[in-house]
C-alpha positions as CSV (number, residue, x, y, z in Angstrom):
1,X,-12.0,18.9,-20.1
2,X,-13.1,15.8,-18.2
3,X,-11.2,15.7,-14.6
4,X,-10.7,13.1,-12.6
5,X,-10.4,12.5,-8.7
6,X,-7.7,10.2,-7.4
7,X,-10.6,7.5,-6.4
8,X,-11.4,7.4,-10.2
9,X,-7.9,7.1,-11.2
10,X,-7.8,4.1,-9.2
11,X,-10.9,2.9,-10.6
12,X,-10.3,3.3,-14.0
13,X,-6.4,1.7,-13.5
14,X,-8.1,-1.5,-11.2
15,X,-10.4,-2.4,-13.8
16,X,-7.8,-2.1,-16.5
17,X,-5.9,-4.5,-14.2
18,X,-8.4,-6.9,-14.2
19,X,-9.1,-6.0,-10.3
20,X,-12.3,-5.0,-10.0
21,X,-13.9,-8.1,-10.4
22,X,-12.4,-11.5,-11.8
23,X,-12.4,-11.6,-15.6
24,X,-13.3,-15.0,-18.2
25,X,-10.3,-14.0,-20.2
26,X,-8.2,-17.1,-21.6
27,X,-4.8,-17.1,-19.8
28,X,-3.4,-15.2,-23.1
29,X,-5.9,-12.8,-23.1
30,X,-5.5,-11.9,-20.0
31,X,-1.7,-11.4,-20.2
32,X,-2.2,-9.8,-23.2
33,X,-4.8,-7.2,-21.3
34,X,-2.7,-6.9,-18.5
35,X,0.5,-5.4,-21.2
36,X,2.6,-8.4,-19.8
37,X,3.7,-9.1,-16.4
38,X,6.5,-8.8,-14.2
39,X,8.4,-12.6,-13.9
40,X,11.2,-12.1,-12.4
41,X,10.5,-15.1,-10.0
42,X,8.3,-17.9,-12.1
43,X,5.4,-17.9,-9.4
44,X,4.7,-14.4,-9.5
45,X,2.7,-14.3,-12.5
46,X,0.4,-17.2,-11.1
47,X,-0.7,-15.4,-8.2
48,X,-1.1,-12.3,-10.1
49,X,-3.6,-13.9,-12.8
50,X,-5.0,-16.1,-10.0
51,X,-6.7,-12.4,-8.6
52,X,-7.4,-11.6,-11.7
53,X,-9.1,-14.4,-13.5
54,X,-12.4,-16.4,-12.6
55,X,-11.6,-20.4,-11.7
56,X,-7.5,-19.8,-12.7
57,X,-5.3,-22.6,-11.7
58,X,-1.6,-22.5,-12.0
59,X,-1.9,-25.5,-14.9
60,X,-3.7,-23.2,-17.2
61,X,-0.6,-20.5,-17.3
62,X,1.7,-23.8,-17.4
63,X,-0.5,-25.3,-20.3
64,X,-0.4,-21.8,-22.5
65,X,3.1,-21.6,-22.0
66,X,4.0,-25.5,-22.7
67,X,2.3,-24.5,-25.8
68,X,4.8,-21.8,-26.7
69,X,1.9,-18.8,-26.5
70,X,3.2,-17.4,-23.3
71,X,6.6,-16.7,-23.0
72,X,9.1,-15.7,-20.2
73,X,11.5,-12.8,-21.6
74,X,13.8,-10.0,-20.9
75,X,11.9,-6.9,-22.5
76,X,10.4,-3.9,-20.6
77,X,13.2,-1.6,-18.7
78,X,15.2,-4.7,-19.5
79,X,13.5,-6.9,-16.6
80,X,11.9,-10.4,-17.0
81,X,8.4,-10.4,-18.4
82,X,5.7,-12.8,-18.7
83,X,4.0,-11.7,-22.3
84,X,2.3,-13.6,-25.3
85,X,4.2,-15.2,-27.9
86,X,2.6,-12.2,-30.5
87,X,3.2,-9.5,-28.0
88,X,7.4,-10.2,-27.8
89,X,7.3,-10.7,-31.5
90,X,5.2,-7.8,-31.9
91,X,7.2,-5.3,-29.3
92,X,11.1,-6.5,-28.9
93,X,12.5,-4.3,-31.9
94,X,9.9,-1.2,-30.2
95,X,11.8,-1.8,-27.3
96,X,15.1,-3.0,-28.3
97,X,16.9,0.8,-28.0
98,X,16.1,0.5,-24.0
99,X,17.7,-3.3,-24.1
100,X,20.9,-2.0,-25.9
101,X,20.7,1.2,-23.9
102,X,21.2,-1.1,-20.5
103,X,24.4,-1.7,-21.6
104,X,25.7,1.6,-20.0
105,X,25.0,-0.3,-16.4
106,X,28.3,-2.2,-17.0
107,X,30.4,0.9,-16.4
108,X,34.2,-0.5,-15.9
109,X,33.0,-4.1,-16.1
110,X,32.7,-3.2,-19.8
111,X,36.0,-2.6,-20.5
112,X,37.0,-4.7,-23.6
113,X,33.8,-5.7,-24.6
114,X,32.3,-5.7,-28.4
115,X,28.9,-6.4,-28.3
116,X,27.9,-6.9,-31.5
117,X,30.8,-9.6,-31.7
118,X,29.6,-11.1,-28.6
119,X,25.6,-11.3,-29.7
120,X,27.1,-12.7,-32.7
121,X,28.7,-15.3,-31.1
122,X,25.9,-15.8,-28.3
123,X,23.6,-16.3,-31.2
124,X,25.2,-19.0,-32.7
125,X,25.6,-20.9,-29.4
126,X,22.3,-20.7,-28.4
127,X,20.9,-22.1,-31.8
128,X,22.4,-25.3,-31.3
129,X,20.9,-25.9,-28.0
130,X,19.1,-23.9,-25.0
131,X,21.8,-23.1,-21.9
132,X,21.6,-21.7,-18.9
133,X,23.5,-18.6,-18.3
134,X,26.2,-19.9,-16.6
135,X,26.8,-22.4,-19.5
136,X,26.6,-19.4,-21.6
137,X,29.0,-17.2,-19.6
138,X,31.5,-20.0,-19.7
139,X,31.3,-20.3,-23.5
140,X,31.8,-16.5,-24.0
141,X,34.9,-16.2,-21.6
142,X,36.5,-18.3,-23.8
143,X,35.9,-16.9,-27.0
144,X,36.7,-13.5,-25.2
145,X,38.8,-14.5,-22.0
146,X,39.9,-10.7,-21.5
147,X,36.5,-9.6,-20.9
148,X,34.3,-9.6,-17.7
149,X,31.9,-12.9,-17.8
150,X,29.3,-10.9,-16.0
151,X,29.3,-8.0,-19.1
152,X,29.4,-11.0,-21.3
153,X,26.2,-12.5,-19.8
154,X,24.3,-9.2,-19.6
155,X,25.5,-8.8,-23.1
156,X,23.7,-11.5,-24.5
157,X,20.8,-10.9,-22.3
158,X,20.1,-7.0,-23.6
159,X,20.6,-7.5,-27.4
160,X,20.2,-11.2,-27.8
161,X,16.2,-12.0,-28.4
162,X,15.5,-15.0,-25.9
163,X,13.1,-16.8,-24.0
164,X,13.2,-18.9,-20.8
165,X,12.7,-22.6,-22.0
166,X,10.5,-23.9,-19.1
167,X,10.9,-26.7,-17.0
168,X,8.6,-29.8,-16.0
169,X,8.2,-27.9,-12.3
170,X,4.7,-26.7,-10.6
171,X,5.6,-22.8,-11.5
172,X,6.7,-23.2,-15.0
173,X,10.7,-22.7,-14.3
174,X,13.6,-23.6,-12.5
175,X,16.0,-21.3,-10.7
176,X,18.8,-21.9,-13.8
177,X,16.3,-22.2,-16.3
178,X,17.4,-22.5,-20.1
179,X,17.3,-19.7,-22.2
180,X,16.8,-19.9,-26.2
181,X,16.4,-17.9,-29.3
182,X,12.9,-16.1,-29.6
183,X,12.1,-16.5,-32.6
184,X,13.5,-20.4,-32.7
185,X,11.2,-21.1,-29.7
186,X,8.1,-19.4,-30.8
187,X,8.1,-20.2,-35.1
188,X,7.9,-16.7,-35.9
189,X,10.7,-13.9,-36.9
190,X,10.3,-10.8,-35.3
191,X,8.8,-7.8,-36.3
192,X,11.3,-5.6,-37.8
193,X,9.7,-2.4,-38.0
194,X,9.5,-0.3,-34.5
195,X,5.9,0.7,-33.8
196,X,5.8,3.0,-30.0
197,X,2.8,5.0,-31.1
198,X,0.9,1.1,-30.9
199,X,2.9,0.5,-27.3
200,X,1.5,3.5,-25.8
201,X,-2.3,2.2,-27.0
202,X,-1.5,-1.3,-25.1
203,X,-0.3,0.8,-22.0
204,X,-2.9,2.9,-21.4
205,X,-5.3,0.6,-22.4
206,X,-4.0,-1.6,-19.5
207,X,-2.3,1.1,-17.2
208,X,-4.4,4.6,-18.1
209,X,-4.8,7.0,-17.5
210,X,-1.8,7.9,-17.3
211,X,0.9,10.7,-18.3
212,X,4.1,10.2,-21.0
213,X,6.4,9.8,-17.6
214,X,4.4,7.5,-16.4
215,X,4.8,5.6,-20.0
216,X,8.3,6.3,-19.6
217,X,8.7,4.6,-16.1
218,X,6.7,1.7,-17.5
219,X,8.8,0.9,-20.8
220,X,12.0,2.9,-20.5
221,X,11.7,4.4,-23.7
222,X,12.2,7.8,-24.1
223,X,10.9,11.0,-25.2
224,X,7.5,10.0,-24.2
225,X,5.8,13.6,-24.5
226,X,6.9,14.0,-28.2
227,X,5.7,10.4,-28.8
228,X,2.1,11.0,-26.7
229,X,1.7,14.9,-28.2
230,X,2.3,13.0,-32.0
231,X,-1.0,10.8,-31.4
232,X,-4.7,11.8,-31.2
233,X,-5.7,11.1,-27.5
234,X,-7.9,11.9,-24.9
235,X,-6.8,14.6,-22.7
236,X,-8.0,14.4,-19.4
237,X,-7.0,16.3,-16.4
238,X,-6.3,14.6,-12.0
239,X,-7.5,16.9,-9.1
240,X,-4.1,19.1,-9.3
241,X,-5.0,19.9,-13.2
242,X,-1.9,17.6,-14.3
243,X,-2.6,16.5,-17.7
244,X,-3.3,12.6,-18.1
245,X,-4.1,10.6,-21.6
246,X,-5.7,8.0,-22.3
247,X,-7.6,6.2,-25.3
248,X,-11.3,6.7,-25.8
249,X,-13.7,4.5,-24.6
250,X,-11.1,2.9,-22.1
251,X,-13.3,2.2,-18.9
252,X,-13.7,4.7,-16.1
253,X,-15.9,3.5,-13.7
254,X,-17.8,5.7,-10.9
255,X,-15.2,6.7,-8.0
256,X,-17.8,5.2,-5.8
257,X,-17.1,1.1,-7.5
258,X,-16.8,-0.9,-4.4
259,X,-14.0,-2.8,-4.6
260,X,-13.3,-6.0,-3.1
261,X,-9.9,-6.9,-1.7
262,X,-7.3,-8.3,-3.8
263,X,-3.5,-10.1,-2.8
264,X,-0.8,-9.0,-4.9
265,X,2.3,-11.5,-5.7
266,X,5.7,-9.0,-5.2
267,X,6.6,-7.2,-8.1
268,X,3.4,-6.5,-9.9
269,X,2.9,-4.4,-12.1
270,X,0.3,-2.5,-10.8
271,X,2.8,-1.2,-8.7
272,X,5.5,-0.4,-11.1
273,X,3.6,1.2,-13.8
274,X,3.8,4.8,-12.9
275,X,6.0,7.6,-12.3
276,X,3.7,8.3,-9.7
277,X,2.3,5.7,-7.3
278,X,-0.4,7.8,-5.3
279,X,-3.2,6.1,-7.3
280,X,-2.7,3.0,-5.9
281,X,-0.1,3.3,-2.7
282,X,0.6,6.0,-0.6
283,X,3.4,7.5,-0.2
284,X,3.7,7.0,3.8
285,X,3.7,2.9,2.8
286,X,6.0,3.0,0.6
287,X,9.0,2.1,2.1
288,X,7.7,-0.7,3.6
289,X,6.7,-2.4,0.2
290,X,10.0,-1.0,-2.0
291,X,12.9,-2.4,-0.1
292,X,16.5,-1.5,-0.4
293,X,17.4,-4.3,-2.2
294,X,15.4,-3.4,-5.1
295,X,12.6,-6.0,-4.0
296,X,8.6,-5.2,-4.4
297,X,6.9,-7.0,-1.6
298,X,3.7,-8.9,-2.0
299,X,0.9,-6.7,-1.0
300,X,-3.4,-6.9,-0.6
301,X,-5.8,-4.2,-1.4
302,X,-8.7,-2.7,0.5
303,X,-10.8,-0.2,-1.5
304,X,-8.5,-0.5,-4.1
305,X,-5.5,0.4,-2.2
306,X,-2.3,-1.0,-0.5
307,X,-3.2,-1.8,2.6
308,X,-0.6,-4.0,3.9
309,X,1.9,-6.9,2.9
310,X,1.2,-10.5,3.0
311,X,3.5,-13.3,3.6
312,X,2.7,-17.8,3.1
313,X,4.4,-20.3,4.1
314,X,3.6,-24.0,5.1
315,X,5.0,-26.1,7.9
316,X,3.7,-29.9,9.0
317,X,0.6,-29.6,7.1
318,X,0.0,-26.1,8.0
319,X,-0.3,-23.0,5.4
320,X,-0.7,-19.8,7.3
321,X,-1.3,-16.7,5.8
322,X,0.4,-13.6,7.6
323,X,-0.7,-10.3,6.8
324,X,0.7,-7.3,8.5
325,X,-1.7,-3.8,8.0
326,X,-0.6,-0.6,7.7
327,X,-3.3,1.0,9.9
328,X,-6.6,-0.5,11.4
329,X,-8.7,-3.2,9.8
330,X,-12.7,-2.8,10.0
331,X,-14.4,-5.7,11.0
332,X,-16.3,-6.2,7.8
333,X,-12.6,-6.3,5.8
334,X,-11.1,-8.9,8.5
335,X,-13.7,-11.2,7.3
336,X,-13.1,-10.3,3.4
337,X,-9.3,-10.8,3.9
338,X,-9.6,-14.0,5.9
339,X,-11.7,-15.1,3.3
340,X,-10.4,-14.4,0.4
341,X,-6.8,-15.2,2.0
342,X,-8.1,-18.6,2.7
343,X,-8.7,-19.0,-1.2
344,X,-5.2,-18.1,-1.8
345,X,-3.6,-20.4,0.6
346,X,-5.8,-23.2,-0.9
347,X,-4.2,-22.2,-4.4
348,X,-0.9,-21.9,-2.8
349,X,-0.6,-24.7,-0.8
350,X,-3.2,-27.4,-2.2
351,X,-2.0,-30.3,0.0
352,X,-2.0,-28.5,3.0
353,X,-4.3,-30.3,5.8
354,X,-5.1,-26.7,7.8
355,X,-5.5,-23.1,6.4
356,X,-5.1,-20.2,9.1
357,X,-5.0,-16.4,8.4
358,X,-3.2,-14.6,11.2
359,X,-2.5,-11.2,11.7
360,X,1.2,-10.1,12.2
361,X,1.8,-8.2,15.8
């Protein structure tokens, strides 16, 4: 049985990700590699493709997703994704048990509340035209005026299939974008048949290798050992002789890849994709990147791990770039970080008349 050290882990996970060097994917490709990617926030996904693909610029996401094969979703654990238009079609009943499943987070603020009735009724508001949530809220309370608004948004949010309409802005969105049905949006019904055996391919092609609790963590679906022991795999074994899967002839590069650094937008997925984290963050840094208030904070890697956080902003022309490390920085690195930091800023902040990359403390 093959066994692999931590640094390969990484490796093999990195160039999954797309982060070992920059890929020619398409925009969907890439996203489509990647298994999706965190959106909470609409610029996220920009910054994450632009350290992952060769000569990306923030129209080419906005032109794949103008052109409805890119969408912005609720699907994994129930959080906003970035997938393609064949991936939610393809995965949203697979994962549709975890959505419904979410409903439990009401507690008492679910008191009253039907929600089949209210997806019903959701549904046939939305198909006359796309609202914001608010607008949405507001519609429900009145059809249901005894029942929390808040239950009845996240209602229609867990069961409902939608996608964020986007919006004539530089990141794709606004702050109270539009939501619509899936399957109106796109031109396509959904798949009806569940197929996890296929979801746990796409994960550890993009995330492997990996264990069923780390596919767990990842999707939220459970019973992920009965699901991983039912396929035929690749059983590989970490350092500690924990068992890890993964799909044959998935790439595992030499432990000794040199790795270039890479800035990470907050929430990646990179970061989120395990039960355990050690293959790409220690544990001593992790407090500083997963706040209290559920936030992921934008970090860079050196050698293919965390190193530190990074923070832009602009002001009178100026787009500095702060980074703040979470032990010493080698010489040879500073240069690599100001340099590829300088790139990002540029992206960032393409009017700016000055760049600077300073170093917090």
């Amino acid at each position: 049985m093959n066994t692999l050290s931590p640094r390969a882990i990484n490796r093999a996970t990195l160039a999954r990700q797309l982060l070992l060097e920059r890929s020619d994917l398409s925009v969907v490709q890439a996203v489509e590699r990647l298994a999706g990617m965190q959106g909470q926030e609409p610029k996220h996904p920009y910054v994450g493709l632009w350290s992952r693909i060769d000569g990306f610029t923030d129209a080419d996401l906005t032109a794949a997703v103008e052109a409805r094969d890119v969408v912005r979703a609720t699907l994994y654990r129930g959080t906003l994704h970035l997938v393609s238009a064949d991936d939610y079609l393809h995965f949203r009943t697979t994962l549709s048990p975890v959505l419904e499943a979410g409903l439990k987070l009401l507690g008492d603020r679910a008191k009253g509340l039907e929600p089949d009735k209210v997806a019903a009724a959701a549904r046939q508001l939305l198909a006359v035209e796309p609202l914001t949530f608010t607008e949405v809220r507001d519609a429900l309370q009145a059809k249901f005026p005894d029942v929390n608004d808040r239950a009845l948004g996240f209602c229609t949010r867990m069961l409902v299939p939608l996608v964020i309409a986007p919006s004539e802005t530089r990141w794709g969105w606004t702050a109270n974008a539009k939501f619509t049905p899936a399957e109106q949006w796109i031109g396509k019904k959904l798949g009806r048949k569940a197929v996890p055996q296929e979801l746990v391919v796409r994960y550890l092609e993009a995330f492997g290798p990996a264990t069923s609790a780390d596919f767990q963590t990842w999707s939220g679906l459970p019973r992920g050992k009965q699901l991983f022991d039912s396929m035929d795999l690749e059983v590989l074994t970490d350092s500690n002789g924990k068992t890890l899967y993964d799909v044959p002839a998935a790439p595992r590069p030499s432990e000794d890849f040199e790795v270039p650094v890479r800035f990470l937008p907050e929430f990646d997925n990179l970061l989120l994709a395990h039960a355990k984290r050690q293959r790409i963050i220690a544990d001593e840094h992790r407090p500083a990147v997963f706040t209290k208030n559920l936030r992921i904070k934008s970090t860079y890697l050196v050698d293919g791990f965390v190193a530190g956080l990074w923070t832009a902003e602009k002001k009178r022309g100026v787009a500095t770039l702060t980074l703040t490390p979470f032990g010493k920085t080698l010489k040879k690195t500073a240069t690599e970080l100001e340099r590829e930091g300088t790139a990002l800023l540029r992206f960032l902040e393409p009017d700016a008349k000055t760049y600077e990359v300073v170093t917090a403390g």
